[in-house]
LUMVOLUM-530817 format. One record per residue (C-alpha): residue in three letters; x, y, z. Coordinates in Angstrom, 1 decimal. Example, Ala and Ser with C-alpha at 12.3 -4.5 7.8 and 13.67 -1.06 7.14 Angstrom:
LUMVOLUM-530817
@residu = ALA xx = 12.3 yy = -4.5 zz = 7.8
@residu = SER xx = 13.7 yy = -1.1 zz = 7.1
***
This chain:
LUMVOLUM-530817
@residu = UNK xx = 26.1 yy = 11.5 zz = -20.8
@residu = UNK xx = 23.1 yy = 12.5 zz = -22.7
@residu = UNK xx = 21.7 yy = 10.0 zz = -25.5
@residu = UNK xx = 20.2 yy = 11.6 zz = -28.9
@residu = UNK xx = 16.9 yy = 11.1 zz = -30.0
@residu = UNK xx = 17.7 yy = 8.3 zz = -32.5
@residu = UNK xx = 19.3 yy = 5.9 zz = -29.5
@residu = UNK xx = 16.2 yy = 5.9 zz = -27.2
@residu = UNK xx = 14.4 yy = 2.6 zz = -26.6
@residu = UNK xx = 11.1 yy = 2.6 zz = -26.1
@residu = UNK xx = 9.6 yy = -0.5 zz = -24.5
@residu = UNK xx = 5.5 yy = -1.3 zz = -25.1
@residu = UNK xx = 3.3 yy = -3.6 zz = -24.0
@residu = UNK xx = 0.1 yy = -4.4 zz = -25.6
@residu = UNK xx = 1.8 yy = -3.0 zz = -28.8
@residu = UNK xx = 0.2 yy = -5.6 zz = -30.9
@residu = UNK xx = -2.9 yy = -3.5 zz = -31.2
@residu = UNK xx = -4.9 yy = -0.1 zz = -30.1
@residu = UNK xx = -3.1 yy = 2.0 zz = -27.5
@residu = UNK xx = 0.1 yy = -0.1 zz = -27.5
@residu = UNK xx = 0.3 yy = 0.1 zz = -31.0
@residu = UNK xx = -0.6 yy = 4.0 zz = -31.8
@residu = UNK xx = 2.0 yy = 4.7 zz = -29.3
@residu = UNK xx = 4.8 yy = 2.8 zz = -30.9
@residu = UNK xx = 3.5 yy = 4.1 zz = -34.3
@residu = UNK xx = 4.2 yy = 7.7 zz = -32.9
@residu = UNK xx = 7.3 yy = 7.4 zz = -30.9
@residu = UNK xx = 8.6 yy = 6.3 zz = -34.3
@residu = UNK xx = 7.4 yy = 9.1 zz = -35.7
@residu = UNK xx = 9.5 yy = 11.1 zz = -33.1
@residu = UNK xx = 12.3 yy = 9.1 zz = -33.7
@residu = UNK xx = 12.6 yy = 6.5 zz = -30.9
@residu = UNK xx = 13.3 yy = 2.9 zz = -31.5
@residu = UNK xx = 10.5 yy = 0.5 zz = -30.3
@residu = UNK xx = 10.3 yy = -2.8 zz = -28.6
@residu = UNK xx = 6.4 yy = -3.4 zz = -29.0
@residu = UNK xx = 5.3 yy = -6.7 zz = -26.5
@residu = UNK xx = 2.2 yy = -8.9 zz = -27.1
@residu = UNK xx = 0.9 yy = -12.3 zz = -26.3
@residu = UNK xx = -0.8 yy = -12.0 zz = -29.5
@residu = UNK xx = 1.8 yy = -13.0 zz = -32.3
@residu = UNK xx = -0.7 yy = -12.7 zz = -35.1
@residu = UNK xx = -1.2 yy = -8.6 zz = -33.8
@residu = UNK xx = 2.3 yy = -8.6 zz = -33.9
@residu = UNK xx = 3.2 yy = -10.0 zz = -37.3
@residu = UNK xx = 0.6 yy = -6.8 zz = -38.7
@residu = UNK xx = 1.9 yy = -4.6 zz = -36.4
@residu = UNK xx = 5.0 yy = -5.1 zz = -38.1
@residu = UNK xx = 3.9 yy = -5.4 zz = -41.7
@residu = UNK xx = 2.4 yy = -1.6 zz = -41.1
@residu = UNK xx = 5.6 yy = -0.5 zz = -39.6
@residu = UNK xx = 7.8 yy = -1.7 zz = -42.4
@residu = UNK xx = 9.0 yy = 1.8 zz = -43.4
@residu = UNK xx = 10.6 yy = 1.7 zz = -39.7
@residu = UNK xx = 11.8 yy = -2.1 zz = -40.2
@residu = UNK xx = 15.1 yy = -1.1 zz = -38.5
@residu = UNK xx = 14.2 yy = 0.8 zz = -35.6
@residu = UNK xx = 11.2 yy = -1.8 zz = -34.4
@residu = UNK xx = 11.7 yy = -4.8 zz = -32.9
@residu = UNK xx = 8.8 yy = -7.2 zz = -31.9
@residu = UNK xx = 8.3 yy = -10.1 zz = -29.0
@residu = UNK xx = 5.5 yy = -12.1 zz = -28.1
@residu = UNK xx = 5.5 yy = -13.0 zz = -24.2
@residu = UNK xx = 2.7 yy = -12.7 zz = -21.8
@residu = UNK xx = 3.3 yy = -9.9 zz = -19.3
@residu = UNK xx = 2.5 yy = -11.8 zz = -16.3
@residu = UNK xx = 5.6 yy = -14.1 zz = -16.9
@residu = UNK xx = 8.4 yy = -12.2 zz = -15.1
@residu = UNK xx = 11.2 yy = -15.3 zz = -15.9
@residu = UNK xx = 10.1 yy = -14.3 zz = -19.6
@residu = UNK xx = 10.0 yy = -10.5 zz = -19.1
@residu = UNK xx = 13.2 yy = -9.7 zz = -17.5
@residu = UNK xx = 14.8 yy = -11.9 zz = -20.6
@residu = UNK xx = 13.3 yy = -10.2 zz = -23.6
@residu = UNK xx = 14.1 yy = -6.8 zz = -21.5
@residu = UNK xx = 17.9 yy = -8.0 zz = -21.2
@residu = UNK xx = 18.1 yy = -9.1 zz = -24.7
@residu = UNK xx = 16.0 yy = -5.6 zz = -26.0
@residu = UNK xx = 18.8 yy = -3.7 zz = -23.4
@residu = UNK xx = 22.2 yy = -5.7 zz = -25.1
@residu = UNK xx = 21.1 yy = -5.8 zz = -28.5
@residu = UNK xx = 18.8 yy = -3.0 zz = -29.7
@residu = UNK xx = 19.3 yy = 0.1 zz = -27.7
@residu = UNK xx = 19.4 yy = 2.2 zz = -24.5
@residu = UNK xx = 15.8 yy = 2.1 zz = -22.6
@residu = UNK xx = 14.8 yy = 5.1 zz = -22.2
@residu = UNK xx = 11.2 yy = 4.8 zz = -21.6
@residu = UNK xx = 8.1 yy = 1.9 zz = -21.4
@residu = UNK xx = 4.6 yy = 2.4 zz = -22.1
@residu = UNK xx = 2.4 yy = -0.2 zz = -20.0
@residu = UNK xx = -0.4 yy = -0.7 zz = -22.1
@residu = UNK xx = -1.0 yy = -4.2 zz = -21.8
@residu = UNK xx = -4.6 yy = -5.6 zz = -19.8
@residu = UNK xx = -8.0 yy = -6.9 zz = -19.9
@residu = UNK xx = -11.1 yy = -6.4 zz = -18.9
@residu = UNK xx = -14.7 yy = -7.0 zz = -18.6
@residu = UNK xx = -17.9 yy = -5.4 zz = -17.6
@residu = UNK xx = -19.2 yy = -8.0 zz = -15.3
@residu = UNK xx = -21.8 yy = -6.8 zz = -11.7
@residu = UNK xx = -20.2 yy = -7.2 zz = -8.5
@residu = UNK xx = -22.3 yy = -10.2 zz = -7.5
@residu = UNK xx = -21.4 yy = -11.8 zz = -10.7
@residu = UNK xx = -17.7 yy = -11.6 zz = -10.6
@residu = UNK xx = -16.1 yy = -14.6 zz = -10.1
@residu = UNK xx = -13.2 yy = -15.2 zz = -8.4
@residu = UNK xx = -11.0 yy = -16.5 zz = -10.7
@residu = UNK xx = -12.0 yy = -13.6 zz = -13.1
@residu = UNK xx = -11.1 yy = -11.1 zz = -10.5
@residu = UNK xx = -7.5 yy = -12.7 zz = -10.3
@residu = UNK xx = -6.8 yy = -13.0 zz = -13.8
@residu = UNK xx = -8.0 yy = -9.5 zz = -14.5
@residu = UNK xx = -5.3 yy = -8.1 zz = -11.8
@residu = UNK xx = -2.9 yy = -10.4 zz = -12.3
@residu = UNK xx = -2.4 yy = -9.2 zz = -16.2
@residu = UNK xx = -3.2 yy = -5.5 zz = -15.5
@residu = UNK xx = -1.4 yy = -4.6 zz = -11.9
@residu = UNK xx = 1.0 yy = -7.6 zz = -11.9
@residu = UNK xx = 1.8 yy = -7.5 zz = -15.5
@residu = UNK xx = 2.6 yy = -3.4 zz = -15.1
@residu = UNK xx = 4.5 yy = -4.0 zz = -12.5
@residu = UNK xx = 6.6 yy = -7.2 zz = -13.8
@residu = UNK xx = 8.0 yy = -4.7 zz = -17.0
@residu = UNK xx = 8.1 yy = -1.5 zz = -14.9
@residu = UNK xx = 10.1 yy = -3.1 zz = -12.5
@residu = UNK xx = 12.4 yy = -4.7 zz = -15.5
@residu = UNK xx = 12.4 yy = -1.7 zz = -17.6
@residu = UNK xx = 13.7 yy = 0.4 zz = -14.3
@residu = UNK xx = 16.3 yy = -1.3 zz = -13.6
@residu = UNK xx = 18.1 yy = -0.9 zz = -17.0
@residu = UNK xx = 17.1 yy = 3.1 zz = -16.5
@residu = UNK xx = 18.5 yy = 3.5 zz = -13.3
@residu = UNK xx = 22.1 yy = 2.4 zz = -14.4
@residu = UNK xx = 21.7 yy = 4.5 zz = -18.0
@residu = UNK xx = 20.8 yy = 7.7 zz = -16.1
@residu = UNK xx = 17.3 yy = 7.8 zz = -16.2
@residu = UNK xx = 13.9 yy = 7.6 zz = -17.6
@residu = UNK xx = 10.0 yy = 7.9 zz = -18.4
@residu = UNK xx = 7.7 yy = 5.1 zz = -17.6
@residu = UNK xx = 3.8 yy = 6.0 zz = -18.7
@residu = UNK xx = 1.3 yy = 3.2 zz = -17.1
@residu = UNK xx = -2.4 yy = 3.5 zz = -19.0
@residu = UNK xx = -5.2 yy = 3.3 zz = -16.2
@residu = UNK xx = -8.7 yy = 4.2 zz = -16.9
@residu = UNK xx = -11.2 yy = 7.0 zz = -15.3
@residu = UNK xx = -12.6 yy = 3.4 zz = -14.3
@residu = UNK xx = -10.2 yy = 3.6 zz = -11.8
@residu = UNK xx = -10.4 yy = 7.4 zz = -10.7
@residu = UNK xx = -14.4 yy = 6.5 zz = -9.8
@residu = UNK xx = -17.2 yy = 3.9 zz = -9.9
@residu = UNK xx = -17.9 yy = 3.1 zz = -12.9
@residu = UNK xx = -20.1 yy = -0.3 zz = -13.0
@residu = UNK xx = -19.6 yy = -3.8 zz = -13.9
@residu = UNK xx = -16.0 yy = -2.4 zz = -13.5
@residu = UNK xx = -15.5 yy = -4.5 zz = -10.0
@residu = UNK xx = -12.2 yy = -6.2 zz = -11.2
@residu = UNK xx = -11.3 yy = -3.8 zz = -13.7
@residu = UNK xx = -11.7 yy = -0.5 zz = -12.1
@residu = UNK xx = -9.8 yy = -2.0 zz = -8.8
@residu = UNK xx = -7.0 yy = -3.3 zz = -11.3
@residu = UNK xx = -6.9 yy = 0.5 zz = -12.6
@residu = UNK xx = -7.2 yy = 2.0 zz = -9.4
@residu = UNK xx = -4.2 yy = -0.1 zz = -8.3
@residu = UNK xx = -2.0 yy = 0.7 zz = -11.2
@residu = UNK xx = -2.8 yy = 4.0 zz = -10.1
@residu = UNK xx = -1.2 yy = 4.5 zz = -7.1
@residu = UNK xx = 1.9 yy = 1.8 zz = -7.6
@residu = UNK xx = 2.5 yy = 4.6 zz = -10.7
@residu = UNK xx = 2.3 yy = 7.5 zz = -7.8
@residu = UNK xx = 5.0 yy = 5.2 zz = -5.4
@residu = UNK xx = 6.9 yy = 4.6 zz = -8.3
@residu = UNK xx = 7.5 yy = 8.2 zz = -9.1
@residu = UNK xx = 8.1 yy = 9.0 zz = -5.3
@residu = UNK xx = 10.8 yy = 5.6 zz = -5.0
@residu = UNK xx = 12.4 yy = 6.1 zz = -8.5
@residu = UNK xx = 12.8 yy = 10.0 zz = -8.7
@residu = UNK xx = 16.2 yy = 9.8 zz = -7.0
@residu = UNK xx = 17.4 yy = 8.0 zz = -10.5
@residu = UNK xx = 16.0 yy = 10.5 zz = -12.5
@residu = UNK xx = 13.1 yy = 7.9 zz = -13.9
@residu = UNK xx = 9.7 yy = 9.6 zz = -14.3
@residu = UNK xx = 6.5 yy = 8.2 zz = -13.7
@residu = UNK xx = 3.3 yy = 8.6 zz = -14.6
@residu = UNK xx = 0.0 yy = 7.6 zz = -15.7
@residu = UNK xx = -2.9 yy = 8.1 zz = -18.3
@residu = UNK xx = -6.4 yy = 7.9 zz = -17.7
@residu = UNK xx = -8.5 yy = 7.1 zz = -20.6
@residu = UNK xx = -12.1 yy = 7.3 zz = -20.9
@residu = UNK xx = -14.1 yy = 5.4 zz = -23.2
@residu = UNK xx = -11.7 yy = 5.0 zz = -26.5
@residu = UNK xx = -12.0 yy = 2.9 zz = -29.6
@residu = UNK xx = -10.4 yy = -0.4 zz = -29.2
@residu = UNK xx = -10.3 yy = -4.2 zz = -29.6
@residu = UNK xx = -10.8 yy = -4.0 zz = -26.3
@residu = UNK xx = -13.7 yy = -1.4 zz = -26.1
@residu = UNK xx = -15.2 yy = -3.3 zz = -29.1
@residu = UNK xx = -15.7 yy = -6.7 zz = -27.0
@residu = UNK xx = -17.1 yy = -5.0 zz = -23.8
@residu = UNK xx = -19.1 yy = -2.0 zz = -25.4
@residu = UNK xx = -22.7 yy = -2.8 zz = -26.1
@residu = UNK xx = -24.6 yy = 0.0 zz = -27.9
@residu = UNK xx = -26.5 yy = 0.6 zz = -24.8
@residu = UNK xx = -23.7 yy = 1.1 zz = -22.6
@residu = UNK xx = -22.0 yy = 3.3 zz = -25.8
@residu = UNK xx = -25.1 yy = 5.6 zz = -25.5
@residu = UNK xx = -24.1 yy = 5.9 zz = -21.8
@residu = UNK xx = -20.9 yy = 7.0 zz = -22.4
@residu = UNK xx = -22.0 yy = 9.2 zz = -25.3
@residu = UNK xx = -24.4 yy = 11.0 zz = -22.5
@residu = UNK xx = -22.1 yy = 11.2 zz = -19.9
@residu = UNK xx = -19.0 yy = 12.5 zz = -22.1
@residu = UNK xx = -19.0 yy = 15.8 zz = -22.9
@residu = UNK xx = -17.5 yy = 15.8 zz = -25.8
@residu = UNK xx = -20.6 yy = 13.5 zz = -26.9
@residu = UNK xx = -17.4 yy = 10.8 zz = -28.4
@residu = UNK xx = -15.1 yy = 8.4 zz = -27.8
@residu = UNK xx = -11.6 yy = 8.4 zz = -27.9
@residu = UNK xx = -9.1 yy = 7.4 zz = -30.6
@residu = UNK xx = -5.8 yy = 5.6 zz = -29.7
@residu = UNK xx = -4.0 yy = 8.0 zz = -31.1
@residu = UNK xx = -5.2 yy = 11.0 zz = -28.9
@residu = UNK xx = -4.1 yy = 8.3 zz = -25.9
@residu = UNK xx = -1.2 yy = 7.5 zz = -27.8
@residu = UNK xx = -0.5 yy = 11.6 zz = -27.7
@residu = UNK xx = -0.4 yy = 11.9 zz = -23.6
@residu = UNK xx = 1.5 yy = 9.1 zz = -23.6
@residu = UNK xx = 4.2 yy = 10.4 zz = -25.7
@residu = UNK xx = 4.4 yy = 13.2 zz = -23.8
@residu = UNK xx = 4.9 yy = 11.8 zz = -20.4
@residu = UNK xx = 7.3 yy = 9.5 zz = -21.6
@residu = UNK xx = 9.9 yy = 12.1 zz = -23.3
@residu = UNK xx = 12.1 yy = 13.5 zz = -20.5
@residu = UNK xx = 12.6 yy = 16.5 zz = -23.0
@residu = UNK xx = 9.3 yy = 17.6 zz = -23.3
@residu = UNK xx = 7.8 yy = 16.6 zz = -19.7
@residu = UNK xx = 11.4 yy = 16.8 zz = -17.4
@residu = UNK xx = 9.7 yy = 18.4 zz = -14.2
@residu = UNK xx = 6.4 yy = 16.0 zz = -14.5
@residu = UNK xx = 5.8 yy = 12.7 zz = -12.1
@residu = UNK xx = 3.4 yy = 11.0 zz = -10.1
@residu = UNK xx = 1.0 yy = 12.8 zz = -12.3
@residu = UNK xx = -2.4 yy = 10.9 zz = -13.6
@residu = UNK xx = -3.7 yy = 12.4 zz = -16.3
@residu = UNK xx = -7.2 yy = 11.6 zz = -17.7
@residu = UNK xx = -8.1 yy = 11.7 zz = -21.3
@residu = UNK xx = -11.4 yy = 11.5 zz = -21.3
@residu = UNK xx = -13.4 yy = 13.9 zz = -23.3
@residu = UNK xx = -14.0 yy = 15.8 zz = -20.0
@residu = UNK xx = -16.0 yy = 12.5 zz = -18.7
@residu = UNK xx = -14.2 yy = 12.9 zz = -14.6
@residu = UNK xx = -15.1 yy = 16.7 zz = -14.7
@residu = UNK xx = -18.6 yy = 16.0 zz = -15.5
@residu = UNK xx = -21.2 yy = 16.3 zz = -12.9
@residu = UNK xx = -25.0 yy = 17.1 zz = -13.4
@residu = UNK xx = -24.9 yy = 16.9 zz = -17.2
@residu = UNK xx = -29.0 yy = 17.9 zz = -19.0
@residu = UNK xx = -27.8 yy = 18.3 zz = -22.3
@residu = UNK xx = -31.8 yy = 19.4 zz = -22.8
@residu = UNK xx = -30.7 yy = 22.8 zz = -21.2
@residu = UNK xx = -28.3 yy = 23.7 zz = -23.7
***
C-alpha cells in the first residue's frame, strides 16, 4: 500500500551540518519527516534549534557512523517509533588533502572506514527496513574526487570512488525490492568541511578549473539529492551518479584568455 507524503522517513547522516543538514532542511520543506545523524551533538543541538518550526517531524541522534551495533539501534528505534523509512541520504565523511607519499596509513584507514564503511553500515540498515515496507531511495554523496584524479585526494578520492561503485551494486542487488540507488557527485561546495581543507590557492584552482568560475552551495547538493531520493519524482532512475559540479568533469582544455 502506498504511504502519503507526510509518513515518509527520511534518514541523514552528517545532518548536523552542510550537505546533511540542507538536505534535511529541504525534505522538510517537501514534507518528509527527518531523522538527521551526527557524531557532532553540539551541530545537532543548532540543527534543531533552526528546525524548530518542524519540531514534530525531526528527530535527531548523535552516533558515529562507523558503529554498526549503534547504527542498526537508532535505525530500529527511528523505524518503531517515528515513521516508515522511506529514504537515507549518506552524507556523512571526512577528508583531507594530503600527497600520496605523505599519507599515512592510519589516515588512509580512518578516512575509508567513516566514508565507505560508514555508507555502507546505514545503507545496509536503512535497506532492510525498505525492503519489508515496499521500497525505497537511498542517495550516497561521492565527489568528482572520485570520478578522477584529483590530488592530495589519495585516501579521499579512493573512499569516493568506492562509495561509487557499492552505490552502482546496490542498485543492481536491491532493485528487485523496489529500493533505488544512487549517488551525487559534488564538486567543490561550501562547507565545514571545504572550509578546513580549502586553502586560497587550491580555491583559485578550483575557481580556474570550474566553469562556472564558483563553488557550490549545500543547498544546490541538497537539490539532486532530493530528487534522487523521492521515488515520485525519480521512479525509473538507479545506479545513476550524478555530478554537481559547476561543469568541473566536463571540463577539458579550459583558456579562459580565449573567451
Amino acid at each position: 500500500m502506498s504511504q502519503t507524503v507526510c509518513q515518509r522517513v527520511a534518514i541523514i547522516t552528517g545532518g548536523g551540518s552542510g550537505i546533511g543538514l540542507a538536505t534535511g532542511e529541504l525534505l522538510l520543506e517537501q514534507g518528509w519527516k527527518v531523522a538527521l545523524l551526527d557524531r557532532d551533538d553540539a551541530a545537532l543541538a543548532e540543527a534543531r534549534r533552526g528546525l524548530e518550526r518542524h519540531a514534530a517531524h525531526v528527530r535527531t541522534d548523535a552516533v558515529d557512523v562507523t558503529d554498526a551495533a549503534e547504527i542498526e539501534r537508532v535505525v530500529a528505534a527511528i523505524h518503531d517509533s517515528f515513521g516508515i523509512i522511506k529514504g537515507v541520504v549518506a552524507s556523512a565523511g571526512v577528508g583531507a588533502d594530503v600527497p600520496f607519499l605523505e599519507t599515512s596509513v592510519e589516515s588512509f584507514r580512518r578516512i575509508n572506514d567513516i566514508n565507505v564503511t560508514g555508507t555502507f553500515i546505514v545503507a545496509k540498515a536503512a535497506a532492510a527496513r525498505m525492503r519489508a515496507n515496499g521500497g525505497g531511495g537511498i542517495v550516497t554523496i561521492a565527489s568528482v574526487s572520485g570520478l578522477t584524479g584529483n590530488i592530495g585526494r589519495t585516501a579521499y578520492g579512493a573512499s569516493k570512488g568506492a562509495v561509487i561503485n557499492m552505490t552502482r551494486v546496490m542498485a543492481v542487488e536491491l532493485a528487485r525490492y523496489n529500493i533505488r540507488a544512487n549517488c551525487v557527485a559534488p564538486g567543490p561546495v561550501e562547507t565545514p568541511l571545504v572550509k578546513t581543507m580549502h586553502t586560497q590557492a587550491v580555491r583559485k584552482q578550483w575557481h580556474e578549473r570550474v566553469p562556472m568560475e564558483r563553488y557550490g552551495t549545500p543547498l544546490e547538493i541538497a537539490e539532486a539529492a532530493a530528487f534522487l531520493i523521492d521515488g515520485d519524482r525519480s521512479s525509473y532512475l538507479t545506479g545513476q551518479i550524478i555530478a554537481v559540479d559547476g561543469g568541473f568533469m566536463a571540463c577539458g582544455i579550459n583558456d579562459r584568455s580565449r573567451q
